[in-house]
C-alpha positions in Angstrom: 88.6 -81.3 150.9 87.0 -77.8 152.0 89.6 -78.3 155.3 92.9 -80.0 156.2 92.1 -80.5 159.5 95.5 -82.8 160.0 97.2 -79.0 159.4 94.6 -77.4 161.6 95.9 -80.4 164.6 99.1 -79.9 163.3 99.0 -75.7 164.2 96.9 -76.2 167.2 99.4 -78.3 168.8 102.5 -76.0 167.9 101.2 -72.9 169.2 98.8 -74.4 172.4 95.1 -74.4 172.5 95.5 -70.9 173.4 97.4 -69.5 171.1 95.4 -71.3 168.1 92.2 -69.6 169.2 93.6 -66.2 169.1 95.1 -67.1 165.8 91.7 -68.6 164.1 89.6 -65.0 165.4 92.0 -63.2 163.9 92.3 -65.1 160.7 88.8 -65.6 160.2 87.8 -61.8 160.6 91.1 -60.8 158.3 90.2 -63.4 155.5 86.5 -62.8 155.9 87.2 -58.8 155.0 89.7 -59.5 152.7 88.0 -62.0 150.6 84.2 -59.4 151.1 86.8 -57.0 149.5 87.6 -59.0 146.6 87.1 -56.5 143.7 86.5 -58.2 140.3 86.7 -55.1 138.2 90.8 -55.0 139.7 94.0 -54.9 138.0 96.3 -57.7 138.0 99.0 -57.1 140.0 96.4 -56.2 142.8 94.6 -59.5 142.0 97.7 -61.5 142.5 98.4 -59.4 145.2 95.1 -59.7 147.1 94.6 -63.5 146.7 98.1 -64.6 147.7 97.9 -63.0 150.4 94.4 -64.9 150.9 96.0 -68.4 149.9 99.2 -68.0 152.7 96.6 -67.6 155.8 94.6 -70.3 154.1 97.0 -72.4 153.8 98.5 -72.3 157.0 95.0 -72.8 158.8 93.9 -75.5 156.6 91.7 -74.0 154.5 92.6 -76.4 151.3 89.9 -75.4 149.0 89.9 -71.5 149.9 94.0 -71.5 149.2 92.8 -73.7 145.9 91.1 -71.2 144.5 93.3 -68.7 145.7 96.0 -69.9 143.4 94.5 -70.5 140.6 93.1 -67.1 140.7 96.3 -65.6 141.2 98.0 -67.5 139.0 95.5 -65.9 136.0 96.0 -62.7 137.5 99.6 -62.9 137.1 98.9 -64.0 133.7 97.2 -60.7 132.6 93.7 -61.9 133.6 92.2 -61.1 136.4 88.9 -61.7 135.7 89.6 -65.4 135.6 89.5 -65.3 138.9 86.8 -67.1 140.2 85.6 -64.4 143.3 82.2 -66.1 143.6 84.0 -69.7 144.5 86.3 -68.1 146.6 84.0 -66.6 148.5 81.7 -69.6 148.8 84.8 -71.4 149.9 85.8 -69.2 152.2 82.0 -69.9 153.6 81.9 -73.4 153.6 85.4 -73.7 155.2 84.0 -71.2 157.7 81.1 -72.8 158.6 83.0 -76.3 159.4 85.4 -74.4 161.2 83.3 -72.7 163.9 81.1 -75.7 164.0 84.4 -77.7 165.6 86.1 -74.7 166.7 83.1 -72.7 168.4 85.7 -70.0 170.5 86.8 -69.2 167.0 83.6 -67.0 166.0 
């Protein structure tokens, strides 16, 4: 499921139409520079770092394959090895999720 829209509902409704537009501009240009900044050559801790910061905003917008990823990446970062992490899915997933997003969503581009 490249979105959870139940959890994307679920926001929308606790923070008002409003509210959840603001939120989905800001976390789509934050995740879309974070995850463009995504540096395969870097150490682990920063790995780990980087992508669960990632997963948490995907997560709470819905993004269920993006915060996937996310966590598995981090999780082999955390192991020693970052380069497990899958940077090219990611950012295809981060994409893909995009795409649906602003196709429901069209205030959020």
């Amino acid at each position: 499921m490249v979105i959870d829209w139940t959890r994307v509902e679920q926001l929308r409704e606790e923070v008002g139409a409003e509210a959840f537009a603001e939120i989905a501009v800001m976390f789509l240009a934050e995740a879309e520079a974070a995850v463009g900044a995504l540096d395969p050559g870097a150490e682990a801790a920063r790995m780990a770092a980087d992508l669960h910061a990632i997963k948490g905003s995907a997560l709470n917008l819905g993004f269920a394959d993006l915060a996937e990823l996310c966590a598995q990446g981090e999780a082999a970062a955390r192991d020693g090895q970052p380069q497990k992490a899958d940077i090219a899915a990611i950012r295809a997933a981060f994409a893909a999720a995009h795409s649906q997003f602003v196709a429901r969503f069209p205030a959020a581009e």
